[in-house]
DSSP file (Angstrom, degrees, kcal/mol; ACC not computed):
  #  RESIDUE AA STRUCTURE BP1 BP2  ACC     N-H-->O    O-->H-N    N-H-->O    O-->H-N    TCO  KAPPA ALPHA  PHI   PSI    X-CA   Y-CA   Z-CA
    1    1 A X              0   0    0      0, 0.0     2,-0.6     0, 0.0    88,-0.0   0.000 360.0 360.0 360.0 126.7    8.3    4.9    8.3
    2    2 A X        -     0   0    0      2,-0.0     2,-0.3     0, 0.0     0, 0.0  -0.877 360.0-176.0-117.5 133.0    9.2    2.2    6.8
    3    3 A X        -     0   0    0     -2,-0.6     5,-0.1     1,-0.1     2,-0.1  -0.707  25.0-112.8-103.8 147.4    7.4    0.1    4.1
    4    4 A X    >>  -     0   0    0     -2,-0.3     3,-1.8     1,-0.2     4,-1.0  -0.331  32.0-106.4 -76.7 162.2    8.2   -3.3    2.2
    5    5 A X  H 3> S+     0   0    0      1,-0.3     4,-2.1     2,-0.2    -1,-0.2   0.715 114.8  69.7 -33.9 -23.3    8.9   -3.8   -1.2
    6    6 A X  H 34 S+     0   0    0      1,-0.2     5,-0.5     2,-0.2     4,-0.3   0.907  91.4  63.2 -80.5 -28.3    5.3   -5.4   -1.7
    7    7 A X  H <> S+     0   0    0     -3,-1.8     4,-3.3     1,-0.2    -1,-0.2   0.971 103.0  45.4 -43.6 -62.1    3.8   -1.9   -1.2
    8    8 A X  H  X S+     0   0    0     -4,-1.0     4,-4.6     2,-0.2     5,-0.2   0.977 117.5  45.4 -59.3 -36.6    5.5   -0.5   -4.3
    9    9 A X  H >X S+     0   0    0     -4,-2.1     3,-3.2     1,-0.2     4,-0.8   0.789 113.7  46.2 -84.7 -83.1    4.4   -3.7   -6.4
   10   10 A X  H >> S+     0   0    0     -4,-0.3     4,-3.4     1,-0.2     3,-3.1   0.676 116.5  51.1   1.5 -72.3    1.0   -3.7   -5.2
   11   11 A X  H 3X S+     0   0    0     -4,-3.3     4,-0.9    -5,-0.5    -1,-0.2   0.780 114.4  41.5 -58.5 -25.4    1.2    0.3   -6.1
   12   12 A X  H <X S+     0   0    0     -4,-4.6     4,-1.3    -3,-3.2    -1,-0.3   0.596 113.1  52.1-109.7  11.9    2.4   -0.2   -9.2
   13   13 A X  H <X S+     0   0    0     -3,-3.1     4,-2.6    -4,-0.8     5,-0.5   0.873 109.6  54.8 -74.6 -54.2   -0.1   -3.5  -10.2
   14   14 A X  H  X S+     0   0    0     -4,-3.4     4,-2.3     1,-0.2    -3,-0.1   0.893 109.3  46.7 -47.2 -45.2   -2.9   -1.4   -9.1
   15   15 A X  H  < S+     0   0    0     -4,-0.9    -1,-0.2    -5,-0.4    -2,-0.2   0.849 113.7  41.0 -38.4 -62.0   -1.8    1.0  -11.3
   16   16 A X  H >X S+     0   0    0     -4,-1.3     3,-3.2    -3,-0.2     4,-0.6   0.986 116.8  53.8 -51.2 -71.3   -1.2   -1.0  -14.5
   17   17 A X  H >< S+     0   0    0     -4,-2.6     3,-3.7     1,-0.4     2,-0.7   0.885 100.4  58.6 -37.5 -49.5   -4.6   -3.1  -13.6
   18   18 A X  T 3< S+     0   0    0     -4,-2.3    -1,-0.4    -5,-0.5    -2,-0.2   0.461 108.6  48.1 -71.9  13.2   -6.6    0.4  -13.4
   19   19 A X  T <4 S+     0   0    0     -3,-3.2     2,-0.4    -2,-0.7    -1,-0.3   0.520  99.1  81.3-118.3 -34.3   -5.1    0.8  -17.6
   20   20 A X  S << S-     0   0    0     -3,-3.7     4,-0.2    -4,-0.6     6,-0.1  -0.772 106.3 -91.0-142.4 115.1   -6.4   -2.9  -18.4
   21   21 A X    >   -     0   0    0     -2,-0.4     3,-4.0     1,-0.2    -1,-0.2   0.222  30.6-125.6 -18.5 126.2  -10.4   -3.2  -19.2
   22   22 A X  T 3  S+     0   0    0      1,-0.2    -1,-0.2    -4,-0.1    -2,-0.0   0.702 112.2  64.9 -72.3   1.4  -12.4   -3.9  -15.8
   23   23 A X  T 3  S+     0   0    0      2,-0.0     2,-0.4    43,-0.0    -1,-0.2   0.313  95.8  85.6-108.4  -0.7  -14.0   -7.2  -17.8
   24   24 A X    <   -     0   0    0     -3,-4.0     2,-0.5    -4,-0.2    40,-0.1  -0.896  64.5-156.1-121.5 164.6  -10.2   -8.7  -17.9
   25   25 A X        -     0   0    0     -2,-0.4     2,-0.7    41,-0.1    41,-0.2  -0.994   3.7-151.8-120.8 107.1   -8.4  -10.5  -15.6
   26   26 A X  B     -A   65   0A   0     39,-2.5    39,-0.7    -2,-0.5     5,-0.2  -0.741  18.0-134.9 -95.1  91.6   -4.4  -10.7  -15.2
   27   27 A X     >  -     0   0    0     -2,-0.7     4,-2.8    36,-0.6    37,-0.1   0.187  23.7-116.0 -60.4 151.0   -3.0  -13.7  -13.9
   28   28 A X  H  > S+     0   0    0      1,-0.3     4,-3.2     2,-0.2    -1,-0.2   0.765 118.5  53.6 -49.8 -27.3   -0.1  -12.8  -11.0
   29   29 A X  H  > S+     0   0    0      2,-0.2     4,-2.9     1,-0.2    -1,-0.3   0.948 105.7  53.2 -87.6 -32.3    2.7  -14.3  -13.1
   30   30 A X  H  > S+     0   0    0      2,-0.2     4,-1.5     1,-0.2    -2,-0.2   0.936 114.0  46.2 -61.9 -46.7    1.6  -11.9  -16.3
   31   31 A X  H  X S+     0   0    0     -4,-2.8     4,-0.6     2,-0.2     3,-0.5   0.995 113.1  51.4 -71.4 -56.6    1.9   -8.9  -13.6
   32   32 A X  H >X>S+     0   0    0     -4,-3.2     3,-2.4     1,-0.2     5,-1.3   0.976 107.6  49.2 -45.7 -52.8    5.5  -10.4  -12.4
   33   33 A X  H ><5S+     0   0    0     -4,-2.9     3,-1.2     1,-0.3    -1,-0.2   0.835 102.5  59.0 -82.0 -25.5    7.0  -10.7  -15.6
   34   34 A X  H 3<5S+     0   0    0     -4,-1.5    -1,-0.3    -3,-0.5    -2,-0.2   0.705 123.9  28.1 -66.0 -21.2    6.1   -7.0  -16.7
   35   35 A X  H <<5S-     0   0    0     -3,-2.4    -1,-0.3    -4,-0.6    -2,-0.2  -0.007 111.0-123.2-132.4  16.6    8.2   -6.0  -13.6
   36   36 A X  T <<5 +     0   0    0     -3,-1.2    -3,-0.2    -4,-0.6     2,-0.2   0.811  61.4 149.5  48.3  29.5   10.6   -9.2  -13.7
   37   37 A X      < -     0   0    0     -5,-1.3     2,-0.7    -6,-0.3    -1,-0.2  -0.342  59.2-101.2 -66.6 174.7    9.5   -9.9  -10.2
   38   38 A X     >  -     0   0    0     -2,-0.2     4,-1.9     1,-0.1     5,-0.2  -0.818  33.9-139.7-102.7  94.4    9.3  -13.8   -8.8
   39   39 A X  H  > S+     0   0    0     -2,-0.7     4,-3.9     2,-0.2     5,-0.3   0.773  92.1  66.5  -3.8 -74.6    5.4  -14.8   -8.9
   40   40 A X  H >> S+     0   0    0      1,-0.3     3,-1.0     2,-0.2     4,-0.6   0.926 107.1  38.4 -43.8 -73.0    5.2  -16.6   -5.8
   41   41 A X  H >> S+     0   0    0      1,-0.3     4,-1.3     2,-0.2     3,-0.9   0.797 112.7  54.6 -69.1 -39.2    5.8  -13.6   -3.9
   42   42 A X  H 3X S+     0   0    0     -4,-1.9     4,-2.1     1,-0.2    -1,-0.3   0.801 102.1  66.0 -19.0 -50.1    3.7  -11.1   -6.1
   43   43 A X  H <X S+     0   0    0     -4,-3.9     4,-0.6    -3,-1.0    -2,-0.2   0.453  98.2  45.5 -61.1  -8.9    1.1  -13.5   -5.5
   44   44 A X  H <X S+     0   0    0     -3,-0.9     4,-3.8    -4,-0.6    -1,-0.2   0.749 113.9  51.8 -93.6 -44.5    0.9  -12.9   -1.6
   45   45 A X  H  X S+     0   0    0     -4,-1.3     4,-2.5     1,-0.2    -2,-0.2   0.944 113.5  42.3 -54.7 -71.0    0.9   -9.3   -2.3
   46   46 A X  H  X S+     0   0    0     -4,-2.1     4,-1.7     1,-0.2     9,-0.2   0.870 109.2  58.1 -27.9 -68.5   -1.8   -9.7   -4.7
   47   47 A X  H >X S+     0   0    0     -4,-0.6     4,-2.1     1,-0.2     3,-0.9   0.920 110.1  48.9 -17.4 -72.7   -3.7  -12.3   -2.2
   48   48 A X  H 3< S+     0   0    0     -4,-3.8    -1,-0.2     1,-0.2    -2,-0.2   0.879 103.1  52.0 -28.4 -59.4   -3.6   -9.4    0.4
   49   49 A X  H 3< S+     0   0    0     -4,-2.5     6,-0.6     1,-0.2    -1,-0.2   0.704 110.6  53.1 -65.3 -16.1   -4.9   -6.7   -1.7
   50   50 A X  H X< S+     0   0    0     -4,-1.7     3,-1.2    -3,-0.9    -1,-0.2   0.886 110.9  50.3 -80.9 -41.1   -8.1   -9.5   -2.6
   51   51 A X  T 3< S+     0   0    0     -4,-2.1    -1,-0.2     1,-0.3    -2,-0.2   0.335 112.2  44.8-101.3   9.3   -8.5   -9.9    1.4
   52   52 A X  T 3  S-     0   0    0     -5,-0.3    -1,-0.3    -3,-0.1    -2,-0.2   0.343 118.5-115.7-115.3  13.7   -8.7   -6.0    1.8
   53   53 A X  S <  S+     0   0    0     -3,-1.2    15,-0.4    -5,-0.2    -3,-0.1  -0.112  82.0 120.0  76.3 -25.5  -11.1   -5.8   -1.1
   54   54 A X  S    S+     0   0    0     24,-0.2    14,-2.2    -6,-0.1    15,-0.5   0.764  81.8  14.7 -30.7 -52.6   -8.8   -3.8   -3.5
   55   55 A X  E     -B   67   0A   0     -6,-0.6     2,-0.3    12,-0.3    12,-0.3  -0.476  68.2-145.1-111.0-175.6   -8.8   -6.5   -6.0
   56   56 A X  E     -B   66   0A   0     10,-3.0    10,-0.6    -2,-0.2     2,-0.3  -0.990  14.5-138.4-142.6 147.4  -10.6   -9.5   -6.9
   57   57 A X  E     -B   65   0A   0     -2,-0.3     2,-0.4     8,-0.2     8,-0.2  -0.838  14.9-173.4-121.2 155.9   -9.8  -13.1   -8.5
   58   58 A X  E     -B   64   0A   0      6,-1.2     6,-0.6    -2,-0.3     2,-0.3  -0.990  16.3-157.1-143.1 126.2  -10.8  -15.5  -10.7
   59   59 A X        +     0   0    0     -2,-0.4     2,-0.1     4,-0.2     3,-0.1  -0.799  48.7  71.1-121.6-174.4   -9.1  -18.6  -10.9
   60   60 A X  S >  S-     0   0    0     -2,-0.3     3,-3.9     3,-0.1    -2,-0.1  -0.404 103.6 -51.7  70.6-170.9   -9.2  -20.8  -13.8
   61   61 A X  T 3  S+     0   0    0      1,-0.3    -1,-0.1    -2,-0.1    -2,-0.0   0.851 146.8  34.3 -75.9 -12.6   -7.5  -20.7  -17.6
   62   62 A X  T 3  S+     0   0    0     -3,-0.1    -1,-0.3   -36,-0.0     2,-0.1  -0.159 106.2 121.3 -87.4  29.5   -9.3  -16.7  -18.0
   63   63 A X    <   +     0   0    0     -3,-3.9   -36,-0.6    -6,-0.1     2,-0.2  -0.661  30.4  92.3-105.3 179.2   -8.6  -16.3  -14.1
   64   64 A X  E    S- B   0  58A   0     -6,-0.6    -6,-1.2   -38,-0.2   -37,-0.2  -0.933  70.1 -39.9 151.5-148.2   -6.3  -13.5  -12.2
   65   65 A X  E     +AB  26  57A   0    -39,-0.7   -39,-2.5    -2,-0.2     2,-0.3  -0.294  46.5 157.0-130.9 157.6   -6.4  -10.8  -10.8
   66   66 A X  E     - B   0  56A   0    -10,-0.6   -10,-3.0   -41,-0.2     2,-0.4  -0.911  53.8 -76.3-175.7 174.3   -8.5   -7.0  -11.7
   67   67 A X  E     - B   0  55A   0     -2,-0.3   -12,-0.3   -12,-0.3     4,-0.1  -0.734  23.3-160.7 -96.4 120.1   -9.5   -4.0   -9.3
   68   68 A X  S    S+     0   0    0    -14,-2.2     2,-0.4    -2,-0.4   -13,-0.2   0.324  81.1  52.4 -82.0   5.7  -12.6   -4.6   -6.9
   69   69 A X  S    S-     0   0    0    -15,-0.5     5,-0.1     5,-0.0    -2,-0.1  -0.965  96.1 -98.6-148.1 145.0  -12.6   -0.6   -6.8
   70   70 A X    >>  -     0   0    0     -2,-0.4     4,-1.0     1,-0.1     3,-0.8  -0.270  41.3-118.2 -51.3 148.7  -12.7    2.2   -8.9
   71   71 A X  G >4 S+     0   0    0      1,-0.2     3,-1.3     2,-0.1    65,-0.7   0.959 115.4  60.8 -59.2 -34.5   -8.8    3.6   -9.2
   72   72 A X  G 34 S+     0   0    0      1,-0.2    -1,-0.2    64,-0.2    -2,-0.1   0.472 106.5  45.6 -95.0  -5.8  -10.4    7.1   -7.3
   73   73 A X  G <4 S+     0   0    0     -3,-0.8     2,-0.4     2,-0.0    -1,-0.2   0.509  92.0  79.7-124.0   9.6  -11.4    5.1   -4.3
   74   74 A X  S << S-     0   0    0     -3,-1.3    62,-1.2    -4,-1.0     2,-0.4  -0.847  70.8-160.4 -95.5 146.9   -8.4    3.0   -3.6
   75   75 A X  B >>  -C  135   0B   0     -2,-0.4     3,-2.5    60,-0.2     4,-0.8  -0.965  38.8-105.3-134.7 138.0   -5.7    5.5   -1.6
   76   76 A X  H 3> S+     0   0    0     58,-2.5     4,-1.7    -2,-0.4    56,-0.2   0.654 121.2  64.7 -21.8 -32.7   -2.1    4.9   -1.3
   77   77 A X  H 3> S+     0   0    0     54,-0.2     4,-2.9    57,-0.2     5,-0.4   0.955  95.0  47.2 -45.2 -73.0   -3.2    4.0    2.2
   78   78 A X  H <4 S+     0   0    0     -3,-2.5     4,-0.3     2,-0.3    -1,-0.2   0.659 113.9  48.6 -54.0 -32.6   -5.5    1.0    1.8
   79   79 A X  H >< S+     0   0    0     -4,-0.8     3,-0.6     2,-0.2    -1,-0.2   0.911 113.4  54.2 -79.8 -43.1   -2.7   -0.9   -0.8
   80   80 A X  H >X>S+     0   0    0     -4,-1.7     4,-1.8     1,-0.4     3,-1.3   0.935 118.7  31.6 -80.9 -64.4   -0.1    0.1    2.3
   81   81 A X  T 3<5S+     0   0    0     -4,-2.9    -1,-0.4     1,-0.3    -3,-0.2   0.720 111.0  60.9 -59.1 -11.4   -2.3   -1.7    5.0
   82   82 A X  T <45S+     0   0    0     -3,-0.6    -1,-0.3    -5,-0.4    -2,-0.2   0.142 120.7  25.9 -89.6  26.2   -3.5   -4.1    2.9
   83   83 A X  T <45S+     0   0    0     -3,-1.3    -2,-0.2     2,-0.2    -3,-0.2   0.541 133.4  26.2-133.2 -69.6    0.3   -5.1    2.5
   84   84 A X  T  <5S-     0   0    0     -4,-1.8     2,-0.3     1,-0.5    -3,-0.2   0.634 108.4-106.9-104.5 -20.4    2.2   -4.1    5.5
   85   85 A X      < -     0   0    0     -5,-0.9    -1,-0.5     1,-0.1    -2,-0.2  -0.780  29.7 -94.5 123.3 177.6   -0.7   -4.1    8.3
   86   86 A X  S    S+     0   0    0     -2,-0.3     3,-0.1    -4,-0.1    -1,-0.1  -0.011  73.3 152.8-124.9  24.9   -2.4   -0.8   10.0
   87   87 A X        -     0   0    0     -3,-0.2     3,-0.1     1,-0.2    -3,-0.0  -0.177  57.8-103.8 -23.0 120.4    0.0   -1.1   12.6
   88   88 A X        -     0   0    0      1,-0.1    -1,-0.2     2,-0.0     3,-0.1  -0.355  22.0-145.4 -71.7 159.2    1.4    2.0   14.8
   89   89 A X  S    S+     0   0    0      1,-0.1     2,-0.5    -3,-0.1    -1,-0.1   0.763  86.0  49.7 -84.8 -50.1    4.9    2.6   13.3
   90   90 A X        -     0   0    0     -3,-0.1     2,-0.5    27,-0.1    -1,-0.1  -0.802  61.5-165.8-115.1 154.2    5.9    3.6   17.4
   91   91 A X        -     0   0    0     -2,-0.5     2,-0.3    -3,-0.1    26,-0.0  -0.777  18.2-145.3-135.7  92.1    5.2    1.9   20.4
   92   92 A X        -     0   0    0     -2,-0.5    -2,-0.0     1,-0.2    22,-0.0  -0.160  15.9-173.4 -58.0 121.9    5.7    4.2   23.2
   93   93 A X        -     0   0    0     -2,-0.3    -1,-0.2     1,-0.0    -2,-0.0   0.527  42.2-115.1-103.7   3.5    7.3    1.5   26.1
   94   94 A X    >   +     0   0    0      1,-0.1     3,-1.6     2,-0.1     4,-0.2   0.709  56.1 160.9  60.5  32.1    7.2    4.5   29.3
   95   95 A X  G >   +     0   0    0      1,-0.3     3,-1.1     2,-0.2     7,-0.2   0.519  53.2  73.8 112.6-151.1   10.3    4.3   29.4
   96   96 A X  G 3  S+     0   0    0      1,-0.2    -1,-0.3     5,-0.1     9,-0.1   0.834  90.6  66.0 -54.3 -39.0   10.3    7.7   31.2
   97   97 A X  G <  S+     0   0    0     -3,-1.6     2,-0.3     4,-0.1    -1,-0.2   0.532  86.9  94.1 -58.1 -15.2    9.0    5.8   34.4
   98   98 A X  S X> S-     0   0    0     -3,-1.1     4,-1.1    -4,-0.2     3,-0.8  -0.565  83.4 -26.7 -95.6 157.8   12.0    3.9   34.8
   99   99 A X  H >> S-     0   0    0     -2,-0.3     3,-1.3     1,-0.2     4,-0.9  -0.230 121.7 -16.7  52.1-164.6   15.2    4.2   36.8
  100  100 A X  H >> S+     0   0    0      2,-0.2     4,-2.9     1,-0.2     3,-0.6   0.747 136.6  62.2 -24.6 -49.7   16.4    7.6   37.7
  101  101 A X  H <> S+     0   0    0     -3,-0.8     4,-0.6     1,-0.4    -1,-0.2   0.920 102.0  47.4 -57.5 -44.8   14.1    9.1   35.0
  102  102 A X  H XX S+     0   0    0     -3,-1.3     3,-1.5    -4,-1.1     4,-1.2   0.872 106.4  59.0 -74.8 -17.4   11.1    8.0   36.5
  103  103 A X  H << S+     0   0    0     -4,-0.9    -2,-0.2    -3,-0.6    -1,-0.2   0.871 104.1  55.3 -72.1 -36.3   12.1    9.2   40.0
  104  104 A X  H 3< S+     0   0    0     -4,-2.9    -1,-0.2     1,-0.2    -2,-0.2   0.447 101.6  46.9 -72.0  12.3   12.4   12.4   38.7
  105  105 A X  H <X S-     0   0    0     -3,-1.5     4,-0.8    -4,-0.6     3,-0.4   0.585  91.5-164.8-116.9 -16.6    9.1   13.2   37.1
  106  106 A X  T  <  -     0   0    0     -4,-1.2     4,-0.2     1,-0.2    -1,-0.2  -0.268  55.5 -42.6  91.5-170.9    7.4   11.7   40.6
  107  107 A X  T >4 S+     0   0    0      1,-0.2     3,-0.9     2,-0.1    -1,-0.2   0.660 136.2  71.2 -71.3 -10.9    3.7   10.9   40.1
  108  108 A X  G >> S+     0   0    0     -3,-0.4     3,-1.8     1,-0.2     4,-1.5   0.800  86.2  64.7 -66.5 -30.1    3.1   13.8   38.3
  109  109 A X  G 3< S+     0   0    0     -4,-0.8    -1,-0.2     1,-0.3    -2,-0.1   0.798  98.8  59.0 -57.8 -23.0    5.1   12.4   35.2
  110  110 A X  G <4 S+     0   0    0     -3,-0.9    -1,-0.3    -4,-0.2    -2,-0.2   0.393  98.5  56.8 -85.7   5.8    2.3    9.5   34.9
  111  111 A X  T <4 S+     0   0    0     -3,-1.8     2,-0.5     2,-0.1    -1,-0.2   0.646  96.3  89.8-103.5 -36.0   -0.3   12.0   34.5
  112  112 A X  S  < S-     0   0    0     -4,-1.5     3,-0.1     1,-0.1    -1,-0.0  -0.631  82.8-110.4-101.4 128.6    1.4   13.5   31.4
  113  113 A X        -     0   0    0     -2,-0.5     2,-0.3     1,-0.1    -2,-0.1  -0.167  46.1-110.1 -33.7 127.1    1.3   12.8   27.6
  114  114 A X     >  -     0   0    0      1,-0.1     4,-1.1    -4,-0.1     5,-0.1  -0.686  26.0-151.5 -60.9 132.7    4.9   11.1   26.6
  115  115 A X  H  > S+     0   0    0     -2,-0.3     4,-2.3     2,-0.2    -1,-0.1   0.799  99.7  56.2 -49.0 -52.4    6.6   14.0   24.5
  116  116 A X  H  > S+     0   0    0      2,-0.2     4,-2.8     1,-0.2    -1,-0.2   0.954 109.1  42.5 -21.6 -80.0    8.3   11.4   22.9
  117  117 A X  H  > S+     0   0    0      1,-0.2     4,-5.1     2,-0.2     5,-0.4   0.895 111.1  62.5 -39.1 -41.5    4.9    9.5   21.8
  118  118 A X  H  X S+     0   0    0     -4,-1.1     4,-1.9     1,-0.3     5,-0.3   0.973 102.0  42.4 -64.5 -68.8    3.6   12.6   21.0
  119  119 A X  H  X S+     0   0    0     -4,-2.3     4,-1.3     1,-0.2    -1,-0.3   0.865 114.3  48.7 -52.7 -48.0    5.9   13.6   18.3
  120  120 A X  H >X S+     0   0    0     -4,-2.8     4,-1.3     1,-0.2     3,-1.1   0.986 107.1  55.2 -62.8 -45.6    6.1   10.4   16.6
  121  121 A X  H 3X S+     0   0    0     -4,-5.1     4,-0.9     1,-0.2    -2,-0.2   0.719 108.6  52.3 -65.8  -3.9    2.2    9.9   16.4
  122  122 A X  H 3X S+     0   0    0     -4,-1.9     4,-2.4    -5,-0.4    -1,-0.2   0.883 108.5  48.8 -88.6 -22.2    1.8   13.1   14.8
  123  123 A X  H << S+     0   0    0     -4,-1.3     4,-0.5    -3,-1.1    -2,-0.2   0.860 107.7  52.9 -55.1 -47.3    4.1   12.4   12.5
  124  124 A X  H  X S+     0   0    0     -4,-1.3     4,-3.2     1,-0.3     5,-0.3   0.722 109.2  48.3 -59.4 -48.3    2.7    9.3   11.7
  125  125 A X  H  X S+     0   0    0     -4,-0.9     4,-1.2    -5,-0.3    -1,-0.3   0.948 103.5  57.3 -79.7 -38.6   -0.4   10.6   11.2
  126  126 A X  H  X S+     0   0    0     -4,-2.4     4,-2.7     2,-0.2    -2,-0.2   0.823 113.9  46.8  -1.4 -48.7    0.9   13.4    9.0
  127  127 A X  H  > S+     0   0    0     -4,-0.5     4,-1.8     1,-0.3     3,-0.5   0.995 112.7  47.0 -74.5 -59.7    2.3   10.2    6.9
  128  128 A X  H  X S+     0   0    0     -4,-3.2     4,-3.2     1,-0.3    -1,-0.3   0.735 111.1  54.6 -60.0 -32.3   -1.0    8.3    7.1
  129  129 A X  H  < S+     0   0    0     -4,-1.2    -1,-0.3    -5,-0.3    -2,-0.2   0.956 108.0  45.4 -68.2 -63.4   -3.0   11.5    6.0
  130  130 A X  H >< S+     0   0    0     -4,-2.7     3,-9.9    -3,-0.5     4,-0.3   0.978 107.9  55.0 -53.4 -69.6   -1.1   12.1    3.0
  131  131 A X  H >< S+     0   0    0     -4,-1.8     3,-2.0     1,-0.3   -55,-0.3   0.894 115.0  51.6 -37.9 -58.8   -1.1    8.0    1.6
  132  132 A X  T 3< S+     0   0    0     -4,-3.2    -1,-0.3     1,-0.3    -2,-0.2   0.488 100.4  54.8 -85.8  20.6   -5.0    8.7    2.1
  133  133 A X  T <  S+     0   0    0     -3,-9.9     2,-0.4     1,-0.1    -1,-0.3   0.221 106.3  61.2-102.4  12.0   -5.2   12.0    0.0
  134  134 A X    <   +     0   0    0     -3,-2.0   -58,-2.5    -4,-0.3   -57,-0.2  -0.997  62.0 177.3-131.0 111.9   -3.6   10.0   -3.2
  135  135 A X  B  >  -C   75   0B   0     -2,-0.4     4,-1.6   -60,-0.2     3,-0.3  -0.335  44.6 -96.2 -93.6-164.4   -5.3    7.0   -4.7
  136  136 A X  H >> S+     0   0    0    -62,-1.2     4,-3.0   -65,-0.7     3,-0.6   0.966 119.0  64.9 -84.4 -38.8   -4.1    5.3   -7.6
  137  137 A X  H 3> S+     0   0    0    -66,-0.5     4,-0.9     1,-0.3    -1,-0.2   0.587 104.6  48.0 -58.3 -17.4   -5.9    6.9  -10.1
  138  138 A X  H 3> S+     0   0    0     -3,-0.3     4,-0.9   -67,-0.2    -1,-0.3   0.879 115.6  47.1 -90.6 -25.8   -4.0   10.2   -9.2
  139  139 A X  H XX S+     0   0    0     -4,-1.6     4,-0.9    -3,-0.6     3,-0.8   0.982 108.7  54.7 -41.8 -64.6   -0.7    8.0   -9.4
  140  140 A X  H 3X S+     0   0    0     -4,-3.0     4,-1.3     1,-0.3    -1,-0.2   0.715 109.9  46.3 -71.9 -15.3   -2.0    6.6  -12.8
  141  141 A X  H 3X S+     0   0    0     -4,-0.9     4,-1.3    -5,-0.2    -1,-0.3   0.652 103.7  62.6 -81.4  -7.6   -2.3   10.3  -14.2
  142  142 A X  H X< S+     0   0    0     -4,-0.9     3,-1.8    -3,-0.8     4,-0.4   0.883 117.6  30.6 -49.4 -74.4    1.2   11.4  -12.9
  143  143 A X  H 3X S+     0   0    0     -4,-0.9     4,-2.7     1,-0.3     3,-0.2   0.782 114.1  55.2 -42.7 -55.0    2.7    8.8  -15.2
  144  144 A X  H 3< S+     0   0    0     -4,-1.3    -1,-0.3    -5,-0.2    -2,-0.2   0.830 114.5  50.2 -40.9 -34.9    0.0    9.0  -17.8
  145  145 A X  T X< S+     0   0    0     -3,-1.8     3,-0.6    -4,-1.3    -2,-0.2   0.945 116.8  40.1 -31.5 -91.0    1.4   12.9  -17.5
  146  146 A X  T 34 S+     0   0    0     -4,-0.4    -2,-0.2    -3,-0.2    -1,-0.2   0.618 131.6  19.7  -6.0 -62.1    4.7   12.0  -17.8
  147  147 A X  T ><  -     0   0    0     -4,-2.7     3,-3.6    -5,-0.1    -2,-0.2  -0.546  67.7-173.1-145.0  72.5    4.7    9.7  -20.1
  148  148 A X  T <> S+     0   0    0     -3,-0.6     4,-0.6     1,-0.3    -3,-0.1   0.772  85.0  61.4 -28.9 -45.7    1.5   10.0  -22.0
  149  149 A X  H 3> S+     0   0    0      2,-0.1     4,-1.3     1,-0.1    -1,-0.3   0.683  84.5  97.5 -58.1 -16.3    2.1    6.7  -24.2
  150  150 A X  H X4 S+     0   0    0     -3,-3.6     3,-2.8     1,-0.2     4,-0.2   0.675  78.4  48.0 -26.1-100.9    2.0    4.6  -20.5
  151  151 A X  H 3> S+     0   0    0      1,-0.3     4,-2.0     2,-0.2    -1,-0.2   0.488 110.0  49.8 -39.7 -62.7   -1.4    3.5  -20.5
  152  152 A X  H 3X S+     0   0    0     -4,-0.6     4,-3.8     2,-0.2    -1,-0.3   0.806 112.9  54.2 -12.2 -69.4   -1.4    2.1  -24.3
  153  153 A X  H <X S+     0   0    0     -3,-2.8     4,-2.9    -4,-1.3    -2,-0.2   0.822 107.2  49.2 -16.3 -78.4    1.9    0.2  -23.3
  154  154 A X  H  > S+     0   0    0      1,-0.2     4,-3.7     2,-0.2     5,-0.4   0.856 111.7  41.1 -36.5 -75.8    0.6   -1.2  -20.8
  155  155 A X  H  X S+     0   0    0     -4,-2.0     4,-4.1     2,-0.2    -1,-0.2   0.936 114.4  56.2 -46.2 -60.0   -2.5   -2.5  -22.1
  156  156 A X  H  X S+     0   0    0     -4,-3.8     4,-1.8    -5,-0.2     3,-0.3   0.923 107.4  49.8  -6.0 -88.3   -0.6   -3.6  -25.3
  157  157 A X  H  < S+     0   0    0     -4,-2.9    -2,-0.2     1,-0.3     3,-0.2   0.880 110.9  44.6 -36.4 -67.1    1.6   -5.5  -23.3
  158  158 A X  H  < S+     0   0    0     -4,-3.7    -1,-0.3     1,-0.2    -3,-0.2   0.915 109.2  62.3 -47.4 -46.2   -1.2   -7.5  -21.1
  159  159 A X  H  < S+     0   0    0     -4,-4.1    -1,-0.2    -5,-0.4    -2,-0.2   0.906  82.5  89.5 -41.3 -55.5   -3.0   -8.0  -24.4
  160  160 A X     <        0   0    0     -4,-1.8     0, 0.0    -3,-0.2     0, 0.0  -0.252 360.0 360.0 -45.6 137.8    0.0  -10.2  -26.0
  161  161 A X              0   0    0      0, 0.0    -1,-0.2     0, 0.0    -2,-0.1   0.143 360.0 360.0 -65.5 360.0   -0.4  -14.3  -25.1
C-alpha cells in the first residue's frame, strides 16, 4: 500500500492540533511553517480532512483550522481516506480468463474466488484494520511518551505571533 505524503502531514497536523486548546484556530500557513512545508498544498490536505469532518475552519483574521473530533475518535484510517480516497489498493482484472489460462480452468474457473484477489484483499484489510485500531490521540501519547516536553512545544510554538 501505498500512501501520499499528505497522509503523514495531515497525521502529524492532527496531532499537533489535538495539543493546541479546542477554542483556537491555526491557520494552514502557521501549520506549514512548523513542518517547512509549502501552504498551498497543506491547504488541500487540510481542506480534505474539513470535507471528511476531521477538522473544521474558520476563515477570517482569528480563522484556520482545529479538530471537529475528539483525538480518540479520529483513526489513522479516516485522515488516510480523507486524503488518499477509500479506494481498493487491487483491482482484480480476471485476468485468469484469458488466453491459454482461461482455457485451462474451463467454466469451472469462473465459478471460483481469484486466488490472486484473494490474497491481496486480505491483506488489505489486515492494513485497513490496523489504521482503524490507532487514532491520533494514541499517536499523540507515543510522542508525548517519547518525548514528554512535545506537547508544551507545540503549543508554545502556535502561541508565538
Amino acid at each position: 500500500m501505498k500512501l501520499r505524503e499528505g497522509v503523514e502531514w495531515a497525521v502529524h497536523c492532527c496531532i499537533n492540533l489535538s495539543w493546541i486548546s479546542p477554542d483556537r484556530a491555526v491557520p494552514a500557513a502557521r501549520l506549514a511553517e512548523f513542518h517547512d512545508l509549502p501552504t498551498a498544498y497543506l491547504n488541500k490536505q487540510m481542506n480534505a480532512l474539513g470535507r471528511a469532518g476531521i477538522v473544521s475552519s474558520r476563515s477570517g483574521p482569528r480563522g484556520g483550522f482545529r479538530l471537529n473530533r475528539e483525538p480518540e475518535e479520529i483513526t489513522l484510517m479516516d485522515v488516510a481516506a480523507a486524503i488518499d480516497g477509500s479506494a481498493r489498493a487491487f483491482l482484480c482484472t480476471g485476468i485468469r480468463h484469458q488466453g491459454p489460462a482461461g482455457r485451462i480452468a474451463g467454466p469451472a474457473g469462473h465459478r471460483t474466488p481469484c486466488t490472486v484477489a484473494q490474497a491481496f484483499s486480505s491483506a488489505e484489510l489486515a492494513w485497513r484494520r490496523r489504521l482503524a485500531d490507532q487514532t491520533i490521540a494514541d499517536l499523540a501519547d507515543e510522542v508525548r511518551r517519547a518525548n514528554p516536553a512535545a506537547p508544551d512545544h507545540v503549543r508554545h510554538w502556535f502561541d508565538r505571533t
